[in-house]
C-alpha positions as CSV (number, residue, x, y, z in Angstrom):
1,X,-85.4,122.9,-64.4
2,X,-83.2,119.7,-65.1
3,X,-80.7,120.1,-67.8
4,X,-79.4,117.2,-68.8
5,X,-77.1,116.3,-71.4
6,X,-79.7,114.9,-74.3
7,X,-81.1,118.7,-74.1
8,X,-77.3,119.9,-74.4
9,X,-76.7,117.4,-77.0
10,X,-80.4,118.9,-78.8
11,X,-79.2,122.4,-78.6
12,X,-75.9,121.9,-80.4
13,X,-77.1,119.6,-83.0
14,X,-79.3,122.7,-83.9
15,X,-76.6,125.1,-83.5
16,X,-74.2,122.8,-85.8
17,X,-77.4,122.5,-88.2
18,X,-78.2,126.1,-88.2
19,X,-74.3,127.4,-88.4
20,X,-72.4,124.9,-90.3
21,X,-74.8,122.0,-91.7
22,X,-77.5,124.2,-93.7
23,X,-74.4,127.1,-95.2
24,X,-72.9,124.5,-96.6
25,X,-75.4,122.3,-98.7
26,X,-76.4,125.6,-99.6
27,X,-73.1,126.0,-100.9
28,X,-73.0,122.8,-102.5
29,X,-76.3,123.6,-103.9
30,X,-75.5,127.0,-105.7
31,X,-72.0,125.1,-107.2
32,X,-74.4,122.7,-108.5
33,X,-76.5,125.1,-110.4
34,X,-74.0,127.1,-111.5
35,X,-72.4,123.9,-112.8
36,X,-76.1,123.0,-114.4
37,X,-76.4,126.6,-116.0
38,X,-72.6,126.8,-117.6
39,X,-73.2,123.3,-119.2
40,X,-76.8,123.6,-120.5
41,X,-77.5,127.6,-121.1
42,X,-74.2,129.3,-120.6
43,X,-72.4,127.1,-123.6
44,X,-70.7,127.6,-126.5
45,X,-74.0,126.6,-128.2
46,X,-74.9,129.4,-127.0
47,X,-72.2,131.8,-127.6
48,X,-72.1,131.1,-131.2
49,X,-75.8,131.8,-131.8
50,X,-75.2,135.7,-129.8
51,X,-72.1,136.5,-132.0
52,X,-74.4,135.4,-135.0
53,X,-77.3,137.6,-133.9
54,X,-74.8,140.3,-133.0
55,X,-73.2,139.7,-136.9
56,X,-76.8,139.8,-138.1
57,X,-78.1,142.5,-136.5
58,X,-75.1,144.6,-137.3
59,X,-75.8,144.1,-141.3
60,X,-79.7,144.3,-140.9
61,X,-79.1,147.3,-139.4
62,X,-76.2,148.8,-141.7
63,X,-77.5,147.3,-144.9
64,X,-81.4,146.4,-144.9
65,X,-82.8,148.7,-142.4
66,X,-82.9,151.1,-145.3
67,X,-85.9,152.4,-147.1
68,X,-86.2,150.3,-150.5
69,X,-89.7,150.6,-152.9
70,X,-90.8,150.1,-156.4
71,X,-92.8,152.3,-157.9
72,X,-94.8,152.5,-161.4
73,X,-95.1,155.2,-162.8
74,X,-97.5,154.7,-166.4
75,X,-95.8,151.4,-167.6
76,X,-92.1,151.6,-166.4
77,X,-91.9,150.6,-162.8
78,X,-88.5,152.0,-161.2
79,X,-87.3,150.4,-157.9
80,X,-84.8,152.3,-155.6
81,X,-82.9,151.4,-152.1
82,X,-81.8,153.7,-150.0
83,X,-82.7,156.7,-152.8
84,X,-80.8,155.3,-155.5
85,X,-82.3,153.1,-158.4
86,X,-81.3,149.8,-158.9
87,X,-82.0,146.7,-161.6
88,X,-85.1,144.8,-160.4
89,X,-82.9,142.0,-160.3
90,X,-81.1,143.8,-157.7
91,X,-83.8,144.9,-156.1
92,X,-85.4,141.5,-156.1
93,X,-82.1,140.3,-154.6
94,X,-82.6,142.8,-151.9
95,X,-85.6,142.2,-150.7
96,X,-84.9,138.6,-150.7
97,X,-81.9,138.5,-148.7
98,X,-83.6,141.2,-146.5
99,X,-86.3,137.9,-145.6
100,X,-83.8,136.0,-144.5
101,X,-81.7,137.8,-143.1
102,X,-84.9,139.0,-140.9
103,X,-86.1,135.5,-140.5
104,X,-82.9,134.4,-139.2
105,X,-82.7,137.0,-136.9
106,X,-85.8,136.9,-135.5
107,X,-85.4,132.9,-134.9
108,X,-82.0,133.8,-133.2
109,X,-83.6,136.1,-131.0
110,X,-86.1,133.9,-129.8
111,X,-84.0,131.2,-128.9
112,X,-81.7,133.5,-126.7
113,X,-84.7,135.6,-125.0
114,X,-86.0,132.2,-124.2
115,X,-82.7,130.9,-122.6
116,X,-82.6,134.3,-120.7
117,X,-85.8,134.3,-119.5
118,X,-85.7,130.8,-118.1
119,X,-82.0,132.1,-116.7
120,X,-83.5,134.9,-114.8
121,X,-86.0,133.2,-113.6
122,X,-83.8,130.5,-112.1
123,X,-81.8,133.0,-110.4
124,X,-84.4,134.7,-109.0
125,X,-85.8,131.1,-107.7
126,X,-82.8,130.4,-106.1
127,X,-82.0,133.2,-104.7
128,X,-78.8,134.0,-106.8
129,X,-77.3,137.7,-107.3
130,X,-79.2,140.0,-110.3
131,X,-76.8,139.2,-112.5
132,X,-77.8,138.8,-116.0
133,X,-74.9,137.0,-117.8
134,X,-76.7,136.6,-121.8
135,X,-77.3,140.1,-121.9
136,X,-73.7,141.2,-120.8
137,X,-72.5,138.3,-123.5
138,X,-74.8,140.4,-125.7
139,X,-73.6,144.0,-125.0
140,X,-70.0,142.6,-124.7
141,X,-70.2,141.7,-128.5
142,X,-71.7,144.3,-130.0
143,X,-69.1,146.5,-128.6
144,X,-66.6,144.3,-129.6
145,X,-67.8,144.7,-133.2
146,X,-68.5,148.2,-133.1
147,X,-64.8,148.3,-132.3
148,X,-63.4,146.0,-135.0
149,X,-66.0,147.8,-137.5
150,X,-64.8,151.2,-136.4
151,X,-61.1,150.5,-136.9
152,X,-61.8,149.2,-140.2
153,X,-63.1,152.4,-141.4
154,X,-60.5,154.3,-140.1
């Protein structure tokens, strides 16, 4: 078997290919999508519309997930939220803000499982750890305003 220096040459080529060459554009790769992600789905944009959801879901959940009805009873109708009766203005007022408050919050929600999903699945493509940054964002914040709530009971 000749060996000669072209198949010497070939062999570490490959070997600079396979041990340098590739770990580094796949370096250069992953700083370019992380780059990619933090400018178009890791944003401020972004931010702003999970401390809103978290700000939203904290009242929906403090102030309208409560049980509010009107009932008629002969021809006086009484209306009542959270046991205690209100005006029907009041209750009107309720109801409505309870719409929108809803509506909002299902439109944020939507947007950011949307922007997670498409996150994950990116990651996943490209082989990235299982990290799942919108949802720590999320958990982050509403612990943060659990916190500032429960000082300003105390």
């Amino acid at each position: 078997m000749d060996l000669t220096w072209g198949a010497i040459g070939k062999v570490m080529a490959a070997g600079l290919a396979t041990y340098f060459l590739l770990p580094a554009i796949l370096i250069l790769r992953d700083l370019i999508l992380w780059k990619l992600v933090g400018a178009f789905i890791l944003n401020e944009d972004l931010r702003r519309k999970l401390k809103r959801y978290v700000q939203i879901a904290y009242e929906w959940n403090s102030k309208y997930a409560v049980q509010s009805k009107a009932q008629t009873v002969g021809d006086r109708t009484t209306y009542t939220i959270d046991g205690k009766e209100v005006s029907s203005e009041e209750w009107f007022r309720h109801f409505s803000e309870s719409n929108q408050i809803g509506q909002e919050l299902r439109e944020l929600k939507f947007e950011i499982d949307r922007k997670a999903r498409f996150l994950r699945w990116l990651l996943k493509h490209y082989q990235q750890d299982d990290s799942d940054p919108i949802n720590d964002w999320k958990r982050k914040e509403f612990e943060r305003l659990n916190a500032k709530n429960g000082a300003e009971k105390s």
